[in-house]
PyMOL Python script that loads the backbone (N, CA, C, O; Angstrom):
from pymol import cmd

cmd.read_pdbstr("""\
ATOM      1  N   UNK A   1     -87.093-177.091-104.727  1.00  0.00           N
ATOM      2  CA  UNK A   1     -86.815-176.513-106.026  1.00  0.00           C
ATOM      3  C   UNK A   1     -85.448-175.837-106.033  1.00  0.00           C
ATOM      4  O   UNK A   1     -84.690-176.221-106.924  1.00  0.00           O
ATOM      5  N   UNK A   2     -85.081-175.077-105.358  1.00  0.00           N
ATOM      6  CA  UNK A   2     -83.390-174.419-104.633  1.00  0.00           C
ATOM      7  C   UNK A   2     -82.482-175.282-105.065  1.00  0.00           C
ATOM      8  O   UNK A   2     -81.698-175.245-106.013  1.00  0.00           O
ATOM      9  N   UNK A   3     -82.756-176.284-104.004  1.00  0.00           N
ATOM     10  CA  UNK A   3     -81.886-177.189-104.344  1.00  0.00           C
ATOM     11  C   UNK A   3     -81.399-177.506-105.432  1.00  0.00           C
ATOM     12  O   UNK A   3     -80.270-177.329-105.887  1.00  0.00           O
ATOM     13  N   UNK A   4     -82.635-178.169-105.999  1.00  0.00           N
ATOM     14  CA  UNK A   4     -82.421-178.895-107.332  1.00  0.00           C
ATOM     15  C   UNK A   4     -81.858-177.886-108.634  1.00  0.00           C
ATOM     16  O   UNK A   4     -81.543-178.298-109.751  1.00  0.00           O
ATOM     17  N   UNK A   5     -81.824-176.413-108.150  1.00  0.00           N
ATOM     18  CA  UNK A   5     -81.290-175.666-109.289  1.00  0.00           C
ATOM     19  C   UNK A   5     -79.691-175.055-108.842  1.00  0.00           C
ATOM     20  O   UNK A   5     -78.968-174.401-109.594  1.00  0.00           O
ATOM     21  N   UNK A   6     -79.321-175.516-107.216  1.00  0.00           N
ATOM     22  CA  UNK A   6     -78.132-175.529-107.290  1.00  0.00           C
ATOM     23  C   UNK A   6     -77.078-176.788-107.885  1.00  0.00           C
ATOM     24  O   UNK A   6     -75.953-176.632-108.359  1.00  0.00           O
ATOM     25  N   UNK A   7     -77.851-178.096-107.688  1.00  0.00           N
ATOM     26  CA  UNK A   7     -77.354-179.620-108.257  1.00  0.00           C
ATOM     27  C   UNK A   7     -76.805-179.287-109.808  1.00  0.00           C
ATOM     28  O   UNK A   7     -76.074-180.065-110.422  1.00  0.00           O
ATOM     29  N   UNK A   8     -77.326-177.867-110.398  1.00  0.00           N
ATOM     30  CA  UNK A   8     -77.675-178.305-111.803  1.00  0.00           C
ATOM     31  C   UNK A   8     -76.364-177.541-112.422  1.00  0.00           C
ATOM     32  O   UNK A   8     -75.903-177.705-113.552  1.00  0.00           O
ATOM     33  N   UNK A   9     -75.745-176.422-111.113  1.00  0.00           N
ATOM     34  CA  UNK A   9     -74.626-175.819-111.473  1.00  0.00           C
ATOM     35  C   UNK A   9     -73.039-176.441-111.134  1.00  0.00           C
ATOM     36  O   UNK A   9     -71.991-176.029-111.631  1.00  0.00           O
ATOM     37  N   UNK A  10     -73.191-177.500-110.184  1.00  0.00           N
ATOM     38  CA  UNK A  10     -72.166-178.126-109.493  1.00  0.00           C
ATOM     39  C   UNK A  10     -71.291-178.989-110.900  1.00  0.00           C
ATOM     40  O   UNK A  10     -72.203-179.310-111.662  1.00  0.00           O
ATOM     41  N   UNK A  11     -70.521-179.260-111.245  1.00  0.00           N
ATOM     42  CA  UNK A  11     -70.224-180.366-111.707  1.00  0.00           C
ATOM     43  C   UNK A  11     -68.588-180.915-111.657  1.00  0.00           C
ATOM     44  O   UNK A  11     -67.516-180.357-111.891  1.00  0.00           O
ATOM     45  N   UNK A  12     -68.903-182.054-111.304  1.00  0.00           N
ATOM     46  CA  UNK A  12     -67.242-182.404-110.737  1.00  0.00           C
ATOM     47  C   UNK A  12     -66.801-183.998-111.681  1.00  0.00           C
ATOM     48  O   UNK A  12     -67.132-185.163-111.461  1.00  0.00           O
ATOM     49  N   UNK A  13     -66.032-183.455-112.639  1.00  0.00           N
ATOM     50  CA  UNK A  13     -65.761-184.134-113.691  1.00  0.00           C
ATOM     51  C   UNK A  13     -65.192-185.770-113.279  1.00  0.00           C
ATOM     52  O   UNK A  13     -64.865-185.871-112.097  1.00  0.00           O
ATOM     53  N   UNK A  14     -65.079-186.732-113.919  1.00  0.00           N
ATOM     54  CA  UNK A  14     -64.995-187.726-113.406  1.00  0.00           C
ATOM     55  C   UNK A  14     -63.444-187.753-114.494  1.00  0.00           C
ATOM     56  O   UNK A  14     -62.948-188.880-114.463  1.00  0.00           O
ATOM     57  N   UNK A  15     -62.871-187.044-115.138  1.00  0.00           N
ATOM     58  CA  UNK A  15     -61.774-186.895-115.566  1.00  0.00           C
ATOM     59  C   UNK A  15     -61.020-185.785-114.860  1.00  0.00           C
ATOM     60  O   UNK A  15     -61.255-184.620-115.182  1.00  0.00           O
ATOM     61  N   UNK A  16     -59.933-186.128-113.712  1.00  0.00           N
ATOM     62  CA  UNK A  16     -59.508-185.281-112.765  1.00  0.00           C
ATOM     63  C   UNK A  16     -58.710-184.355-113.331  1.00  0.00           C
ATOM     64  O   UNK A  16     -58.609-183.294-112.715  1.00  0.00           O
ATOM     65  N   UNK A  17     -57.952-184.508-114.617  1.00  0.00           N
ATOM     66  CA  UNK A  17     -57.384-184.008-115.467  1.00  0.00           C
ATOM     67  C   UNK A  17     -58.094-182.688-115.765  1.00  0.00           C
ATOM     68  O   UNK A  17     -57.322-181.770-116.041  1.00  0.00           O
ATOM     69  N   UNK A  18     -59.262-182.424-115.768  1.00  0.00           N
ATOM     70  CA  UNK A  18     -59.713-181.736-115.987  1.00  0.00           C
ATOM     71  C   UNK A  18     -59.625-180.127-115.131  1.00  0.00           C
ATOM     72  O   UNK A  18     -59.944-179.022-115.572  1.00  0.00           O
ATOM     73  N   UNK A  19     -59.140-180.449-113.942  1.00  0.00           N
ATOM     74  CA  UNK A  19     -58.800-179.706-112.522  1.00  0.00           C
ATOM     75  C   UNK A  19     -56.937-179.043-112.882  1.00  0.00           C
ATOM     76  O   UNK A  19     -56.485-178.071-112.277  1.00  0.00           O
ATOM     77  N   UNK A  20     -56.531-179.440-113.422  1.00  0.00           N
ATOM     78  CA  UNK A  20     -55.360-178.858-114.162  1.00  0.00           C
ATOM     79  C   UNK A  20     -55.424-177.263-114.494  1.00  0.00           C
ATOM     80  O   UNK A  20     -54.671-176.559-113.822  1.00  0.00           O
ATOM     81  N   UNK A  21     -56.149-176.702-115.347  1.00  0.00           N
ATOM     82  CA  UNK A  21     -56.258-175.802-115.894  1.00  0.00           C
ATOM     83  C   UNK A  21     -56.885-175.073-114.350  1.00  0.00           C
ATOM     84  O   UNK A  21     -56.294-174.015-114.135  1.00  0.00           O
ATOM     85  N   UNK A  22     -57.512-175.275-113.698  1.00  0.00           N
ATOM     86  CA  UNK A  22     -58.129-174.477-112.606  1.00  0.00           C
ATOM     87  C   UNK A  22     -57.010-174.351-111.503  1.00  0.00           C
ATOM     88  O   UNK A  22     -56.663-173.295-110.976  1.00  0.00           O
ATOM     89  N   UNK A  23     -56.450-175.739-111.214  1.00  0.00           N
ATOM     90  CA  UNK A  23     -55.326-175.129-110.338  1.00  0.00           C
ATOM     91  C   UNK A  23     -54.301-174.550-110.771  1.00  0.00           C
ATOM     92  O   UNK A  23     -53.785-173.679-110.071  1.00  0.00           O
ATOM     93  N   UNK A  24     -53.649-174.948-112.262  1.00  0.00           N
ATOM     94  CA  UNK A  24     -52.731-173.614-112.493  1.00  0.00           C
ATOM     95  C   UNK A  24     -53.099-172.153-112.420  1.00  0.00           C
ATOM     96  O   UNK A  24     -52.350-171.249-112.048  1.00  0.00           O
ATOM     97  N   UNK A  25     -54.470-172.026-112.860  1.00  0.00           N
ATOM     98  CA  UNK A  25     -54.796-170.033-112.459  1.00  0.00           C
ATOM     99  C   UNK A  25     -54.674-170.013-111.065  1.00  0.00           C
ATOM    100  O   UNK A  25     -53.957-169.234-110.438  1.00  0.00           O
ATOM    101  N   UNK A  26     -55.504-171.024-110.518  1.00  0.00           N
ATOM    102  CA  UNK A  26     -55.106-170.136-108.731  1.00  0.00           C
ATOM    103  C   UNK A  26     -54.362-170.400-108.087  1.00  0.00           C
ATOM    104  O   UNK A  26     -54.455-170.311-106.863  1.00  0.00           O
ATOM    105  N   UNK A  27     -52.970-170.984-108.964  1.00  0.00           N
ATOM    106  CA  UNK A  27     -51.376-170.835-108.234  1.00  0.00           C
ATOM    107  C   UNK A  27     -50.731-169.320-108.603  1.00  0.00           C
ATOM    108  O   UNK A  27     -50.080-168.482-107.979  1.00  0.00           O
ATOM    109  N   UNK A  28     -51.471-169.482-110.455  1.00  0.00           N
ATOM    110  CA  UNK A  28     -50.745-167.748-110.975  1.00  0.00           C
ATOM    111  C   UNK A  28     -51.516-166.778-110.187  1.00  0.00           C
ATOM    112  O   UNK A  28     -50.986-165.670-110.278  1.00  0.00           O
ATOM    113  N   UNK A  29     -52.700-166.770-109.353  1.00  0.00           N
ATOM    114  CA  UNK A  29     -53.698-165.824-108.938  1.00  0.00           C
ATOM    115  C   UNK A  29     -52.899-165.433-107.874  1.00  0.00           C
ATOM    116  O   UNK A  29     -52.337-164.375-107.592  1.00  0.00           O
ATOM    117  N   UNK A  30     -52.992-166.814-107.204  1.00  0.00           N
ATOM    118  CA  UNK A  30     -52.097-166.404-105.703  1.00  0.00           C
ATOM    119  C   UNK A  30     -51.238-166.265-105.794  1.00  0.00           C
ATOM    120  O   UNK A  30     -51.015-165.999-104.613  1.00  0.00           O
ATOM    121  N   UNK A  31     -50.023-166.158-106.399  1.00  0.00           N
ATOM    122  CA  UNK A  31     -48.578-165.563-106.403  1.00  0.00           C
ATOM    123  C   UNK A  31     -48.729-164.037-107.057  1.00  0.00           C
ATOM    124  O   UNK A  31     -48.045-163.226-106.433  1.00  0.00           O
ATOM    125  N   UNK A  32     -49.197-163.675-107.759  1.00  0.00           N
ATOM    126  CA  UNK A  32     -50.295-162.841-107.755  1.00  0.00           C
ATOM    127  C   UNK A  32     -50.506-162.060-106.868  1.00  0.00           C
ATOM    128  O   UNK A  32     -49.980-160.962-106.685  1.00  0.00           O
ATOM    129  N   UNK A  33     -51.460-162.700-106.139  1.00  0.00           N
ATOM    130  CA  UNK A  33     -51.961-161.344-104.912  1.00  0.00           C
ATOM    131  C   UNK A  33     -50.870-161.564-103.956  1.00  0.00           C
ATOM    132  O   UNK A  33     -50.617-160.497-103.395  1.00  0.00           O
ATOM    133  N   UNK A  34     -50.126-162.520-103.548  1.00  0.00           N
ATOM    134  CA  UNK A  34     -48.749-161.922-102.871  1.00  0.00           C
ATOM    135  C   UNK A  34     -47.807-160.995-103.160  1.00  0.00           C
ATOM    136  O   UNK A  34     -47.393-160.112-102.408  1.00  0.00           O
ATOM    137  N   UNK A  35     -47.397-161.281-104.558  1.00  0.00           N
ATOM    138  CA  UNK A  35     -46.876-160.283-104.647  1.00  0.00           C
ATOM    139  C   UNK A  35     -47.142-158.950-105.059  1.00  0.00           C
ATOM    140  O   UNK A  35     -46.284-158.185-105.499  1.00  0.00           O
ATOM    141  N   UNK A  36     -48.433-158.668-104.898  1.00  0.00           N
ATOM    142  CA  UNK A  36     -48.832-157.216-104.949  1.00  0.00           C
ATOM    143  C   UNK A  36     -49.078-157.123-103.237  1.00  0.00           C
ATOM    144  O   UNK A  36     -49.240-155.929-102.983  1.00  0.00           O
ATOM    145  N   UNK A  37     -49.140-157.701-102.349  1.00  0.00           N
ATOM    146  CA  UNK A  37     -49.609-157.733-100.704  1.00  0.00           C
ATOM    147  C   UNK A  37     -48.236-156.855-100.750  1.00  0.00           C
ATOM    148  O   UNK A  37     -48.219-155.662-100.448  1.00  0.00           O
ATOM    149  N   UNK A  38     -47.103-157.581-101.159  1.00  0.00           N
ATOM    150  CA  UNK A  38     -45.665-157.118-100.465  1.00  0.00           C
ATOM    151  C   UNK A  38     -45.525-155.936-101.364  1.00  0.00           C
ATOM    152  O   UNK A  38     -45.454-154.927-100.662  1.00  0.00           O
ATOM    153  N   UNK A  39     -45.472-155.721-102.338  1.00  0.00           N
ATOM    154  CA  UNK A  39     -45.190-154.659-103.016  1.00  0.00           C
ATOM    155  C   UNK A  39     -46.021-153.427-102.290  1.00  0.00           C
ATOM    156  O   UNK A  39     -45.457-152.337-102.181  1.00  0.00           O
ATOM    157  N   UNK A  40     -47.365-153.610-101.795  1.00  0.00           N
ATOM    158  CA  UNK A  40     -48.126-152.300-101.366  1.00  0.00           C
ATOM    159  C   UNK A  40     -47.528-152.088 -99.557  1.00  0.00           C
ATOM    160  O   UNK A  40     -47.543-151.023 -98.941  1.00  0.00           O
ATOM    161  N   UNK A  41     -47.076-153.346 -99.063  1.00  0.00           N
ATOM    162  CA  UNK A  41     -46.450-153.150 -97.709  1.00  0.00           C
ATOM    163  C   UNK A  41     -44.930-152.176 -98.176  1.00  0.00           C
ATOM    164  O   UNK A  41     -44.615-151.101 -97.665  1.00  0.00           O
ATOM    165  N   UNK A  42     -44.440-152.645 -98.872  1.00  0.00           N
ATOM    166  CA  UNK A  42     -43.585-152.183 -99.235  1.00  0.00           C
ATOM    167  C   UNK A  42     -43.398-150.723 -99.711  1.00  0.00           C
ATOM    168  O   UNK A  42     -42.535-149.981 -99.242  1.00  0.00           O
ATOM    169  N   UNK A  43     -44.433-150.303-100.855  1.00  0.00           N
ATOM    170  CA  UNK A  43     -44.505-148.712-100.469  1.00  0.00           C
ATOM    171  C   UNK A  43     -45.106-147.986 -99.506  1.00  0.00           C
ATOM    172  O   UNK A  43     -45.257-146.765 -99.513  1.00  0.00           O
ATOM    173  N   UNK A  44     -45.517-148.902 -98.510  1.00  0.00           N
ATOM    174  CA  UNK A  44     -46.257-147.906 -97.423  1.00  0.00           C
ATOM    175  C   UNK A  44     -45.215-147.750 -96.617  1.00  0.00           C
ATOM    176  O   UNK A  44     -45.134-146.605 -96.174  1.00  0.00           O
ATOM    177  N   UNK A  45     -44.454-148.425 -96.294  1.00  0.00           N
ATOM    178  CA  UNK A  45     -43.225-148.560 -95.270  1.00  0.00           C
ATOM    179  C   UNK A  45     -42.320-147.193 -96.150  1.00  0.00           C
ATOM    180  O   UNK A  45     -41.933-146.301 -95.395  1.00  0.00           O
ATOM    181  N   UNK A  46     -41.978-147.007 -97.708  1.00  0.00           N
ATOM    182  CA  UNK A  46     -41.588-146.139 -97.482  1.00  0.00           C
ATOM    183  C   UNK A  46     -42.168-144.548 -98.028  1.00  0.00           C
ATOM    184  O   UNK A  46     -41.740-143.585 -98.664  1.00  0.00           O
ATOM    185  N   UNK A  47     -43.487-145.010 -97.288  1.00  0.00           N
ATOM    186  CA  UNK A  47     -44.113-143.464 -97.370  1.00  0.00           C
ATOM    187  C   UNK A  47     -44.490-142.903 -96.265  1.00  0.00           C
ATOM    188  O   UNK A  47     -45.235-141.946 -96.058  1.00  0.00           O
ATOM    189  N   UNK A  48     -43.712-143.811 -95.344  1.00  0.00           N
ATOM    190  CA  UNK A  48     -43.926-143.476 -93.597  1.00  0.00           C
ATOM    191  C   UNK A  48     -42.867-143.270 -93.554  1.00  0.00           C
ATOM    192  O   UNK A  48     -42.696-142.345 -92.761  1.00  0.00           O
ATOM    193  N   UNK A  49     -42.183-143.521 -93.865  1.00  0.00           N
ATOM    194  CA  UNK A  49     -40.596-143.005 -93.841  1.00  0.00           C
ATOM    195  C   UNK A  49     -40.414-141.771 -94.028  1.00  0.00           C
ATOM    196  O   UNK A  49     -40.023-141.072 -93.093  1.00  0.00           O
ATOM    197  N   UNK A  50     -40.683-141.189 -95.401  1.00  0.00           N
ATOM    198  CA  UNK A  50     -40.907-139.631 -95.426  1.00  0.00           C
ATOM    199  C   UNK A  50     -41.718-139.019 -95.398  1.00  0.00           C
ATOM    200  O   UNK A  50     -41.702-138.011 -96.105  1.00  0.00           O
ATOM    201  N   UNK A  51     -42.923-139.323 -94.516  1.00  0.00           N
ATOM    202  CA  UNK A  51     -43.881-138.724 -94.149  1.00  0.00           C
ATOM    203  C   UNK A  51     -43.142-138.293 -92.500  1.00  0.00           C
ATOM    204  O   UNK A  51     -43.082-137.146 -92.056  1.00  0.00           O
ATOM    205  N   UNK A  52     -42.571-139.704 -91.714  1.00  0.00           N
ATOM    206  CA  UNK A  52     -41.344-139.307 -90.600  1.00  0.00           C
ATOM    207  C   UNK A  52     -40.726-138.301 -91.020  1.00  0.00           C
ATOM    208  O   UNK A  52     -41.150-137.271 -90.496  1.00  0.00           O
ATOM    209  N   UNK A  53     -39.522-138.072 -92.076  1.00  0.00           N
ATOM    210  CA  UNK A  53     -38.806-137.048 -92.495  1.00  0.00           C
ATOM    211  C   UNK A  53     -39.745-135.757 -92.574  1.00  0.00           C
ATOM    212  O   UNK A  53     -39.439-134.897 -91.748  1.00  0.00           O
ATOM    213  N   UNK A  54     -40.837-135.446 -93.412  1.00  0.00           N
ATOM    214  CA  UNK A  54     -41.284-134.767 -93.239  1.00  0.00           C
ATOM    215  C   UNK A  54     -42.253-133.707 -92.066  1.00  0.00           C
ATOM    216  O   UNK A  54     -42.701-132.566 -92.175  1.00  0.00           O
ATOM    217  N   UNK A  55     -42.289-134.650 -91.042  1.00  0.00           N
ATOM    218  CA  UNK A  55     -42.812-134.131 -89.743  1.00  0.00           C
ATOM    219  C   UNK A  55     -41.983-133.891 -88.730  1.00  0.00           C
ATOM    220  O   UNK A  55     -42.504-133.336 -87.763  1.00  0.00           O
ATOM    221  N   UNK A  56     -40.557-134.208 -88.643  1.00  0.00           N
ATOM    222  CA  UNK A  56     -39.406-134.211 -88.292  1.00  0.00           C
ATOM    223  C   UNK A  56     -39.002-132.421 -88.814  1.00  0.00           C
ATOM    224  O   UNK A  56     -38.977-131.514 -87.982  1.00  0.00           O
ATOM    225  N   UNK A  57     -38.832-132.286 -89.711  1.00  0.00           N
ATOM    226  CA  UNK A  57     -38.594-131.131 -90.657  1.00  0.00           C
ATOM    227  C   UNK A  57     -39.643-129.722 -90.279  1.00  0.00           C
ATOM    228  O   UNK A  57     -39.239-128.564 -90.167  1.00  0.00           O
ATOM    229  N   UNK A  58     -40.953-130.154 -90.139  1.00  0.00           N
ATOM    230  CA  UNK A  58     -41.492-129.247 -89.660  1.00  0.00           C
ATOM    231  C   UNK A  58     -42.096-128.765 -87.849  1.00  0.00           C
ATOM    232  O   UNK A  58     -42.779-127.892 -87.314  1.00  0.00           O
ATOM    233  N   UNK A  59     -41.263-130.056 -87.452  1.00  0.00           N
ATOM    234  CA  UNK A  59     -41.523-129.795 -86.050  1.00  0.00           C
ATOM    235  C   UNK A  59     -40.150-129.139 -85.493  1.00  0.00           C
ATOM    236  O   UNK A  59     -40.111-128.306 -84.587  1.00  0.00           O
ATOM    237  N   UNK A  60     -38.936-129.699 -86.247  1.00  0.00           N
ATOM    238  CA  UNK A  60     -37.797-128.715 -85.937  1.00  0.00           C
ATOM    239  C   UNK A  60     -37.752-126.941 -86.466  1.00  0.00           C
ATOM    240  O   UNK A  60     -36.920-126.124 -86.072  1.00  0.00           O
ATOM    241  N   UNK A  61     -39.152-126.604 -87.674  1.00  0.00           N
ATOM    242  CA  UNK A  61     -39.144-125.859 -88.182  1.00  0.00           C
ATOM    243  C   UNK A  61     -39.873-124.718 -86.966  1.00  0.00           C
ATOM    244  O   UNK A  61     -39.227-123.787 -86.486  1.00  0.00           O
ATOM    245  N   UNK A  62     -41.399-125.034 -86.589  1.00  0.00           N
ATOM    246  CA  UNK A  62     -41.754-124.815 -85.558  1.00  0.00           C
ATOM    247  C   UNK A  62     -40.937-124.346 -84.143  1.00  0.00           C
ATOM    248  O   UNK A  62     -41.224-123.335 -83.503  1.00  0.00           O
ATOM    249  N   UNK A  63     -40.025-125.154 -83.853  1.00  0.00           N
ATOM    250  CA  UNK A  63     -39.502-124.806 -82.725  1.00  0.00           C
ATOM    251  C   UNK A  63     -38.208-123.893 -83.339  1.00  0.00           C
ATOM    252  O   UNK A  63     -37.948-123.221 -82.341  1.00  0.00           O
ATOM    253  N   UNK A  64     -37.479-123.569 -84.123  1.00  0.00           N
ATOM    254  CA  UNK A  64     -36.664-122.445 -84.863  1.00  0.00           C
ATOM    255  C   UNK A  64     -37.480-121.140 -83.735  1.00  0.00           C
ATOM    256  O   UNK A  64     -37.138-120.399 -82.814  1.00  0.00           O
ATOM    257  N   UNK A  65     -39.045-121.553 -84.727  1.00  0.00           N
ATOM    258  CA  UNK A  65     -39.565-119.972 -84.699  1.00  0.00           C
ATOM    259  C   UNK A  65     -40.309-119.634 -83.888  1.00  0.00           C
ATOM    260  O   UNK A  65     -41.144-118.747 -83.709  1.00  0.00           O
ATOM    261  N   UNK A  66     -39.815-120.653 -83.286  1.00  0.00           N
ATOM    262  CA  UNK A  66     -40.537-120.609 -81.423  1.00  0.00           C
ATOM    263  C   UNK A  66     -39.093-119.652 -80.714  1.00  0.00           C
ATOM    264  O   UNK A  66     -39.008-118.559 -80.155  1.00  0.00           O
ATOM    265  N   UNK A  67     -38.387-120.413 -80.980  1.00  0.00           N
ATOM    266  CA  UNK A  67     -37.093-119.547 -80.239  1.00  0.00           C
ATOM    267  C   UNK A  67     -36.892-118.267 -80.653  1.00  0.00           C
ATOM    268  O   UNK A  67     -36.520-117.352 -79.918  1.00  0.00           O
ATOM    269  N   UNK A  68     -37.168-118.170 -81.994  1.00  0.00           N
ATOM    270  CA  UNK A  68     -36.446-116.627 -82.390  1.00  0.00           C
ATOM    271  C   UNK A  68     -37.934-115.626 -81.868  1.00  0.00           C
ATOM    272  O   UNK A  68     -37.734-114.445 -81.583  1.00  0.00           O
ATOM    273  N   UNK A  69     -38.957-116.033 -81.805  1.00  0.00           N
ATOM    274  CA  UNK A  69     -40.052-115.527 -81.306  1.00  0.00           C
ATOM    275  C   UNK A  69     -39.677-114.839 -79.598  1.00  0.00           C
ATOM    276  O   UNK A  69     -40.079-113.727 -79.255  1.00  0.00           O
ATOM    277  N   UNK A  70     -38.801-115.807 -78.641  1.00  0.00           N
ATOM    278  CA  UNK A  70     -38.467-115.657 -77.224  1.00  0.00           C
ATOM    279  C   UNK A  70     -37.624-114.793 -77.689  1.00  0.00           C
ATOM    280  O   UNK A  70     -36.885-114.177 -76.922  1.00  0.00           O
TER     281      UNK A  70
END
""", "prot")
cmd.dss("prot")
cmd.show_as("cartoon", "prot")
cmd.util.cbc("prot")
cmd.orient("prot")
């Protein structure tokens, strides 16, 4: 019975033309999720950057008041 109610959702057109409209969305889909992949690599790279700057800043801050402490 499974079966026969997955057979009933399949259908693969005997006009190939018809596959047009499906592969143009998942060319626009996938260019798409690439270019949001690179765009989110892309702000992470520079939020490590000044998250660097910023730990840089407070580890030189730290050692200031380490010295004036001696």
């Amino acid at each position: 019975m499974k079966a026969w109610m997955v057979i009933l959702f399949l259908y693969f057109p005997e006009d190939k033309a018809e596959y047009i409209p499906a592969v143009i969305s998942f060319i626009i889909f996938g260019i798409a999720c690439i270019l949001t992949f690179r765009w989110i690599v892309k702000k992470s790279k520079k939020q490590e950057e000044q998250m660097k700057e910023v730990e840089d800043r407070v580890l030189r801050e730290r050692l200031e008041q380490q010295k004036k402490e001696l």
